[in-house]
N, C-alpha and C positions, 0 to 999 in steps of 0.2 A: 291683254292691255289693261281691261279693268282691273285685274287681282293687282299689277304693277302700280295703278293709280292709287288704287286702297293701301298697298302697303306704304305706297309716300305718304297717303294722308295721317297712316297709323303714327308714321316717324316723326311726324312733323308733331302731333298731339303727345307722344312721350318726352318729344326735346321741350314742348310748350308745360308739360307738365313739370318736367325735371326742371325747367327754369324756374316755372313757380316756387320750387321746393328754397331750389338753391335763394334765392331771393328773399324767401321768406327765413331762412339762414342767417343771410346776412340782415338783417333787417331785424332780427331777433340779437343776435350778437352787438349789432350798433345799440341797440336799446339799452343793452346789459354794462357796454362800456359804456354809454353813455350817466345812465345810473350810479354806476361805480361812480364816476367822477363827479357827478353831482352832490351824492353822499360824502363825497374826501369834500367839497367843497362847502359843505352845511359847516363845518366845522371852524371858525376863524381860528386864524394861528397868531399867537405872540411869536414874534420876532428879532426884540431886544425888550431890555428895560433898564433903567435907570433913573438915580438919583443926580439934584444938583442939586445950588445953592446955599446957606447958611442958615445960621440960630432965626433967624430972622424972618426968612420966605425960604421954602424949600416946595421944588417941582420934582413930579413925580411923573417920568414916562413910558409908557407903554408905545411900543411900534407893530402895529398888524395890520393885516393884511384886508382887513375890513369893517366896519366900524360897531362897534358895540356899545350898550349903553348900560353903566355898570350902577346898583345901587349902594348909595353909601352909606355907614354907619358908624357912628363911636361906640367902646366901651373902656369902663375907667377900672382901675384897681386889677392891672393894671393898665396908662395909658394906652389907646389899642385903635387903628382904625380900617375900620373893614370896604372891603370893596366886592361884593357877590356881582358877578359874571355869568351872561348864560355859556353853556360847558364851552370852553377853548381849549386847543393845543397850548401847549408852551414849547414852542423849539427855543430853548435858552437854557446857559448850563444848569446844572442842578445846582450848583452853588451861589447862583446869583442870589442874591439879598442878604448874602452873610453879613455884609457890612454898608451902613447904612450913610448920611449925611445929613448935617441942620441937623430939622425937627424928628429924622426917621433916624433910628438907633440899629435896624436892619427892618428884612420882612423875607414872608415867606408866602409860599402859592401853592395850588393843587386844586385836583377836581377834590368837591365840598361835599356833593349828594349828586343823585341822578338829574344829569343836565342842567350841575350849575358846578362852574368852578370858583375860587374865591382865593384874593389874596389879602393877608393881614398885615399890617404895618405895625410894629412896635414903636412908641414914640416916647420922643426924652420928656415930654411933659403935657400939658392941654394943648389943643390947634382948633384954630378953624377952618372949614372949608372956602378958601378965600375965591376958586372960580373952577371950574372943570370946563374943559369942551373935549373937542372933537375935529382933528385936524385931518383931512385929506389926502389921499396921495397926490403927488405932486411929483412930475419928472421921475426921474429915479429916486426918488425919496419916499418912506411908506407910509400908512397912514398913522396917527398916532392919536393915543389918548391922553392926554394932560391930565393933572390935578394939580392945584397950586397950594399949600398951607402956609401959614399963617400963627404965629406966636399967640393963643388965647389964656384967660382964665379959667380956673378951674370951674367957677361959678357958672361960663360961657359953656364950658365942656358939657357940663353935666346936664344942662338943658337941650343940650344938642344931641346927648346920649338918650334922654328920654323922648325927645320930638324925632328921631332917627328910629327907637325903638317898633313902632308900628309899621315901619315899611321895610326893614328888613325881614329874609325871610325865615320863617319858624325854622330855629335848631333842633327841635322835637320832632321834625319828621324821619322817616325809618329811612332819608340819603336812599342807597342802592338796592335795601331789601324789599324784595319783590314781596306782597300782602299776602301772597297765595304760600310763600316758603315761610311765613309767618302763623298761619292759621291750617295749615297743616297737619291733620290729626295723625296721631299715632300710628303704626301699624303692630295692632295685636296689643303684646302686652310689654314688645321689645323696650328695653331701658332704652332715654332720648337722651342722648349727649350731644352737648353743644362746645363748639373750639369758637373761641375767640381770638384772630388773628391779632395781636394789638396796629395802633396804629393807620396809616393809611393817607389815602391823597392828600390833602397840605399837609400833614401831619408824619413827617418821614420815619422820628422815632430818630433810635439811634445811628450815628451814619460814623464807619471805622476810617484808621487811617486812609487806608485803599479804597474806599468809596462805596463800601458794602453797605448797602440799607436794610436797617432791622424793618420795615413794614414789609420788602419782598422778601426776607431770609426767613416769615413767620409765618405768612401767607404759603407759601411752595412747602415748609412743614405742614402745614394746618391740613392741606389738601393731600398730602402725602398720608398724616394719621387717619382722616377721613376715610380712603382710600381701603387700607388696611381691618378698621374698624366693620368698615362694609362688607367688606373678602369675610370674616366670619358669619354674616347673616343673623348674628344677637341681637345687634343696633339700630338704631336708628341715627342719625348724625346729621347735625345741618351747622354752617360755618354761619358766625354773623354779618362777614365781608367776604365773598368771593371773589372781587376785583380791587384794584387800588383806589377803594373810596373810602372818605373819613367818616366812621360812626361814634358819635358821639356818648362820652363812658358812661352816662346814664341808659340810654336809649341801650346799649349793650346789655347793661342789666335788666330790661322791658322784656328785649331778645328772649333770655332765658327765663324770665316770668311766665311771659307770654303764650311759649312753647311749654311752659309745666315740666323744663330739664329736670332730669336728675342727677345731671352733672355738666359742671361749666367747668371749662378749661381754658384761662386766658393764656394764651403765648407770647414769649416777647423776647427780646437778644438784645440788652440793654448795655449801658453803656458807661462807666462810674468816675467823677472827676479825679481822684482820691483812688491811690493805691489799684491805679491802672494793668502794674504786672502780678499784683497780686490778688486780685479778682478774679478768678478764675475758675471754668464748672460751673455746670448745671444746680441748679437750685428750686426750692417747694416753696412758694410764701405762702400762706394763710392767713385769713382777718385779724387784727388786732388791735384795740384800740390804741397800744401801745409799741412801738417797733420792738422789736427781739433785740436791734444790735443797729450802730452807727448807718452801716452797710446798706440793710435794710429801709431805715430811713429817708435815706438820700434815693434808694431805689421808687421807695412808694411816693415820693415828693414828686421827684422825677415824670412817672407814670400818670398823676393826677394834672400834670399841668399839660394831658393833651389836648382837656376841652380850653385851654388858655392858648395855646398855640393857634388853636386851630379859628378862634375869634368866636367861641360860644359864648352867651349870655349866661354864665351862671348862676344869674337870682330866676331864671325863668323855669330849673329846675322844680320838680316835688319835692315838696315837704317835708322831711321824716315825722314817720305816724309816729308816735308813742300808746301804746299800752301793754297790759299785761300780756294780752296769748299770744302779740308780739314779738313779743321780747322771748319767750317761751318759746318759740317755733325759732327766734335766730341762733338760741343757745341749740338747740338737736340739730339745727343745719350747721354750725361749727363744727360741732362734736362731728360729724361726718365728713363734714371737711378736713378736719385734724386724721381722720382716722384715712382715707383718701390719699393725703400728704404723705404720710408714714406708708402707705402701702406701695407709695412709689417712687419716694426716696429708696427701699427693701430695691426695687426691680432696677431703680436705675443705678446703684452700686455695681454691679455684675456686668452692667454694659457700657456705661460712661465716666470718666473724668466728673466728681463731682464736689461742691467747693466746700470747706470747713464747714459743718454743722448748717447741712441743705435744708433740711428744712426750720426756716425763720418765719417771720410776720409783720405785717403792719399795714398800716390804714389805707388799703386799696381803696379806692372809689370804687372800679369795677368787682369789685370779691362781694358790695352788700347788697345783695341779693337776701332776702332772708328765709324765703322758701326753696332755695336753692344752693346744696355743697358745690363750691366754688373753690377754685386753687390755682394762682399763679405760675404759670413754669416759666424760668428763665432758662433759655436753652442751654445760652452763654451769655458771654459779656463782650460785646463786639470792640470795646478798649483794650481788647486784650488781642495781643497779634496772633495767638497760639489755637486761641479758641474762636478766632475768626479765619483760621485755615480749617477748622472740624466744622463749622456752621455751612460753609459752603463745601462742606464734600459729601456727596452723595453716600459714598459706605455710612460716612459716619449719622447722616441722616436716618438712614433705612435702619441702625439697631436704634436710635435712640425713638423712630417711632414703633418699636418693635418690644420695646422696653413700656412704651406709656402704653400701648394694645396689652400688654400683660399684666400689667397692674389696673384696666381698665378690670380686664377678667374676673382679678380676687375681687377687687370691688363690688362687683356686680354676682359673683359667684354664689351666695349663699340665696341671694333672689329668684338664680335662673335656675337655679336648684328645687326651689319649692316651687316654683311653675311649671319644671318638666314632673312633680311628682305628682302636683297637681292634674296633669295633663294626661299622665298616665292611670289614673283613675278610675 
């Protein structure tokens, strides 16, 4: 009768045990949804937006889902007015802000930097900030954010651009790159190349008939060469964007300062007003203070106005130094840049479609770096229907980063050459 009694009490302390368990199962689980859900909900979402009104008063709205409070700023040359955001979703088409009304000529959106998003208004001329709030949800109606403008002077403008200037936030800061991918030291004596995705959150870059965006078709390259680059064990490799956020074209050239690249690669799949079906192929641009050709021109123009798109302060840029060792260090970083260009325009003949006389030049913003060979690659030209079927196809991806890994090679070959001879010593 006792061994009977002991084996219920035993039953009874595994089912009280196993309930514990299970308990603490569920209770760990609820925590885990419940956190998910929390985190989906840190994030406010925009939910429409719109323009109204005339030359006269023009309302600008945002509809979400909970309330934000955005700071505001001008910039003039040209008309520009910005609104920084802590980071939101935007569930709204990609195409909203094409086309604008009144005082706004269009605008555009995107995450800016880590944990801020930011949209820029182009404007047909000066405005003022005549009132902003902050409307409620109400019933089925959601909440929404106002801005009202206002027809000003230019005089009015510019005092508003410089009294706005201190409370917006520094475009100088490194947005999504992490400090630690930044100050990163070498491993060994490996050559450090650096891919520069161009482009990026408000900043879409070129967008094709069919809705292709050149910031994702350069980014999915960039990480694909990276990839490859590493499968060797020569390298070293770090991207200046790994996600869709906007870096700013100076701060990119800090990127590879900073890191002591021995070679930058900016990528991009651009886009050309002017002789759409005949633009066509891969192409090498290189510095210049002079464009090579029309084509070129309109490409490096193009390129340089993403810190204009994107609502950066361009006088808040550095300086250029002048002097003599200078100028002397940017002349031997050309020269290696030119000789870079040439080695892989040679590689990408043999594996890609490339356009009449690939390798050209002109006045990147991104390229002056001056301690550092730099060279633009255009993959394609996403205006082109032909070369926006090869951007997005995977075969044709994998030779053309299979072509810049080999001309990475010669580059680098006569280097890794006297270091294994060195090594073997």
């Amino acid at each position: 009768m006792k061994l009977q009694v002991g084996r219920v009490f035993d039953a009874i302390r595994g089912f009280a045990g196993l309930t514990g368990v299970l308990f603490a199962l569920c209770a760990l689980a609820f925590t885990v949804h419940t956190g998910a859900v929390l985190a989906e909900a840190v994030t406010p979402v925009v939910t429409g937006a719109r323009v109204a009104g005339d030359e006269g008063r023009t309302r600008f709205v945002l509809d979400m889902n909970t309330q934000v409070t955005p700071i505001i700023s001008g910039l003039a040359n040209p008309y520009r007015l910005i609104l920084d955001l802590p980071e939101v979703s935007f569930s709204i088409p990609q195409e909203s802000g094409e086309t604008g009304r009144g005082l706004i000529s269009d605008w555009r959106f995107g995450l800016f930097a880590l944990g801020k998003s930011r949209i820029v208004m182009d404007l047909t001329g000066p405005v003022s900030v005549d009132k902003t709030f902050f409307l409620p949800a109400v019933d089925d109606q959601p909440a929404r954010l106002v801005v009202d403008l206002v027809r000003s002077s230019p005089q009015d403008f510019a005092a508003f651009v410089e009294t706005s200037r201190s409370v917006r936030p520094a475009d100088s800061e490194k947005a999504a790159s992490k400090s630690d991918r930044l100050t990163a030291p070498k491993n060994g004596h490996k050559p450090l190349v650096v891919l520069d995705p161009g482009h990026g959150g408000i900043d879409n870059g070129a967008t094709s008939a069919g809705g292709t965006l050149e910031k994702a078709i350069v980014l999915e390259f960039a990480k694909l060469l990276k990839e490859k680059l590493e499968a060797s064990g020569l390298y070293n490799v770090r991207l200046t964007r790994e996600d869709d956020t906007f870096i700013p074209l100076g701060r990119r050239v800090e990127i590879g300062h900073e890191l002591a690249a021995d070679l930058f690669i900016s990528i991009h799949a651009d886009s050309v007003r002017r002789g759409r079906k005949l633009a066509r192929g891969s192409t090498v641009y290189t510095l210049s203070d002079k464009a090579s050709d029309q084509l070129s021109a309109e490409i490096a123009e193009s390129e340089n106005m993403s810190d204009v798109i994107a609502g950066v302060d361009l006088e808040s840029g550095p300086a250029e130094v002048t002097d003599i060792l200078l100028d002397l260090a940017r002349r031997e970083t050309r020269s290696f840049s030119v000789y870079f260009a040439r080695t892989l325009v040679s590689e990408l003949k043999s594996a890609v479609r490339l356009i009449n006389n690939p390798h050209r030049s002109a006045g990147f913003r991104v390229l002056k770096a001056h301690d550092v060979p730099s060279v633009l690659v255009e993959l394609g030209y996403l205006s082109n229907e032909h070369d926006e079927k090869l951007l997005i196809s995977d075969e044709w991806r994998e030779r053309m980063a299979s072509a810049v890994t080999e001309a990475i090679h010669g580059f680098f070959r006569p280097r890794l050459a006297r270091q294994q001879d060195t090594a073997s010593q």
